[in-house]
N, C-alpha and C positions, 0 to 999 in steps of 0.2 A: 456239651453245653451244660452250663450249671445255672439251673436258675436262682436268679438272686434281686431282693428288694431293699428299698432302703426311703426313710422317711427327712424330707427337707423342710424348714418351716420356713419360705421366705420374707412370710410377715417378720418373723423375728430377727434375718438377714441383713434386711436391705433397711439402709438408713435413706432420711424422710429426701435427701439430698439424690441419693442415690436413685430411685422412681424417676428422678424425670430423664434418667438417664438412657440410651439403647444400650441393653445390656444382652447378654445370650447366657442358657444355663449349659455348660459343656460336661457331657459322661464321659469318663473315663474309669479304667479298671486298675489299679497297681496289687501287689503282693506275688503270693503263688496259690497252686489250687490244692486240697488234699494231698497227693502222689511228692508236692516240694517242688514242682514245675512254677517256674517264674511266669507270670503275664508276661505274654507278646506286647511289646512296645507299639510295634507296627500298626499305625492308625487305630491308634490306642493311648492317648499324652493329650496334652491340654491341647496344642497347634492341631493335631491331628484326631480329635475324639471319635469316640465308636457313635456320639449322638450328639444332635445341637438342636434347644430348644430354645427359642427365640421368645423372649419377657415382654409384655404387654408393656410398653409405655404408659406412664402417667403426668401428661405433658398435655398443654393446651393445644389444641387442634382450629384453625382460625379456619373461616371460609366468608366471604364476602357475596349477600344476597341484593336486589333491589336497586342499582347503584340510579336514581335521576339527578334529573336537573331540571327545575320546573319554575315557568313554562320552557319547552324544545322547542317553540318555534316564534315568529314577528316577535325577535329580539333586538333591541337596540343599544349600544352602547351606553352607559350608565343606567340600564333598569336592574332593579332588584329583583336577583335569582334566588332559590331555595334549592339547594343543594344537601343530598340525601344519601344513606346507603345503612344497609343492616349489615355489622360483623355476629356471627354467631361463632361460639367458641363449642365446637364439638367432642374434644378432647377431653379424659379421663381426670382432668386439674385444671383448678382456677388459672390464670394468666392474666399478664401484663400486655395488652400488645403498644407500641410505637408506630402510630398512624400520622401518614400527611395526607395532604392532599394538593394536586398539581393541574393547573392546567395548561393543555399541549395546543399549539396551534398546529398548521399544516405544515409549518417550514422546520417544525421539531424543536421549536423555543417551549423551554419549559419554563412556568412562574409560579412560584413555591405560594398556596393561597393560606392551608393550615397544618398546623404539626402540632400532633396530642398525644398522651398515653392514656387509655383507656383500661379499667381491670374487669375481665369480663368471667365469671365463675364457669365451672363445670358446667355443659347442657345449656348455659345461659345465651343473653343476647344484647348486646350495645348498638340503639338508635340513632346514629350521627344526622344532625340535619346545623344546615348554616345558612345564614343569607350571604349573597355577593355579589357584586355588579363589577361585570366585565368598563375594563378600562380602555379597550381598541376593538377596534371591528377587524373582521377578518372570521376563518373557518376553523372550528377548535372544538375540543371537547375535554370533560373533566375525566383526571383518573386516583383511582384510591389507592394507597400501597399502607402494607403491614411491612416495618422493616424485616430480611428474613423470613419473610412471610406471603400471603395472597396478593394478587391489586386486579382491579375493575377500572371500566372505564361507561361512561355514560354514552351518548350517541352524539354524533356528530352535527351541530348543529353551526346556522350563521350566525353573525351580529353582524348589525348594519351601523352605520351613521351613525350619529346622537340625534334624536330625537328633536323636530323644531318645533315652535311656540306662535301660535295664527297661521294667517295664509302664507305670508309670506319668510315668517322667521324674522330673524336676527339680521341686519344690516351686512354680515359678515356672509350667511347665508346667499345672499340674493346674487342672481349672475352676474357680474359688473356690464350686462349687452343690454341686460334691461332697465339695468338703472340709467345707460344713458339714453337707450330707447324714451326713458320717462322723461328723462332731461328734456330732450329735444319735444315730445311733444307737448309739453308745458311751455315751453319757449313759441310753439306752433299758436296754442291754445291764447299765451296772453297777447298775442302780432294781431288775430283776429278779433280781439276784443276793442284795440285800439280802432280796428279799421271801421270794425260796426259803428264804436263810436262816433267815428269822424263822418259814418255816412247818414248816420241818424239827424248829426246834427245838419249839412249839406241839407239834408231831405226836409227837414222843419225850417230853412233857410229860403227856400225856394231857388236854390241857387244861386241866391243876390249876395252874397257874399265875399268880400272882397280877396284877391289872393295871398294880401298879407296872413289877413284871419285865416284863411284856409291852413296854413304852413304852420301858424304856430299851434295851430289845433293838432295837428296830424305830429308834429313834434314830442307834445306832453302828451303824456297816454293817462293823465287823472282822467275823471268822471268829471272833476270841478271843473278844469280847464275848461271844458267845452259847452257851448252854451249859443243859442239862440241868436241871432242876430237882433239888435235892436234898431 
């Protein structure tokens, strides 16, 4: 064995391109030794080196923390969400990343909600937040993706209905069994008011009223129509 050293200056090597690249430093030995002996080739060559030391990248490192959606619960179709999530860039280099954001229902329909690119430096951190209001009810949740990169997804939650306005909402709202439940007894409500009528007047009559009067009273269901016998 011949011990042998030798000084490399990568700094001065590797061009600014070259860093973000995976690279490996590979030993090998060529020539011959004092005696005129050739170096053994034999896992000894660039394919096959006697040592492989593997280069620290200097490349952005993404990871995705916090991912909400708030509020996660009594959600209703057209309320405004706040949609969140922190990327932090853990990696040895600034970075570009290309984020969207999707939301998944259960049936696996995806709806593209936003697409950004973000530059987030060394050690640093980019705060995403948005508002958005779901456009269908049904059971879904949001997910983050870095292209080539991380993605997150927030929890599962529902949406209901859209939201109605008084007791009873919107016309469109209302059961059509009750609307004509109410028909009917409106129809009920103004029958008995004719009949009070016509017994009010009978009763301040003394019953001496002839059966003409009686008919045409019970006929018109006015207030005017009916009147006293004179």
């Amino acid at each position: 064995m011949i011990p042998t050293e030798a000084i490399f200056d990568l700094e001065d090597q590797l061009t600014t391109s070259m860093r973000t690249q995976a690279l490996e430093l590979r030993i090998w030995v060529t020539g011959s030794d004092v005696a005129g002996h050739p170096m053994v080739p034999v896992f000894n060559d660039i394919d096959a080196p006697l040592s492989v030391w593997t280069l620290e990248q200097r490349v952005a490192d993404y990871t995705f923390t916090n991912p909400t959606m708030k509020p996660s619960k009594d959600i209703a179709e057209g309320d405004v969400l706040r949609l969140g999530v922190t990327i932090e860039n853990n990696g040895l280099a600034n970075g570009t990343a290309q984020m969207f954001v999707e939301r998944v229902e259960s049936n696996g329909a995806r709806t593209r909600i936003d697409a950004r690119e973000v530059e987030i430096p060394a050690g640093g951190q980019f705060d995403y937040s948005k508002e958005w209001m779901p456009d269908r009810s049904g059971t879904m949740w949001i997910e983050y993706h870095i292209i080539a990169g991380p993605s997150a997804q927030t929890s599962t939650v529902f949406v209901d209905e859209p939201r109605t306005e008084g007791v009873l909402g919107s016309v469109a709202a209302v059961n059509p069994m009750l609307l004509v439940d109410h028909h009917l007894l409106a129809q009920r409500v103004a029958c008995g008011r004719a009949f009070v009528r016509f017994a009010i007047a009978s009763t301040k009559g003394h019953g001496t009223l002839p059966h003409e009067k009686l008919s045409s009273s019970w006929v018109d269901d006015s207030a005017e129509s009916i009147h006293n016998p004179t």
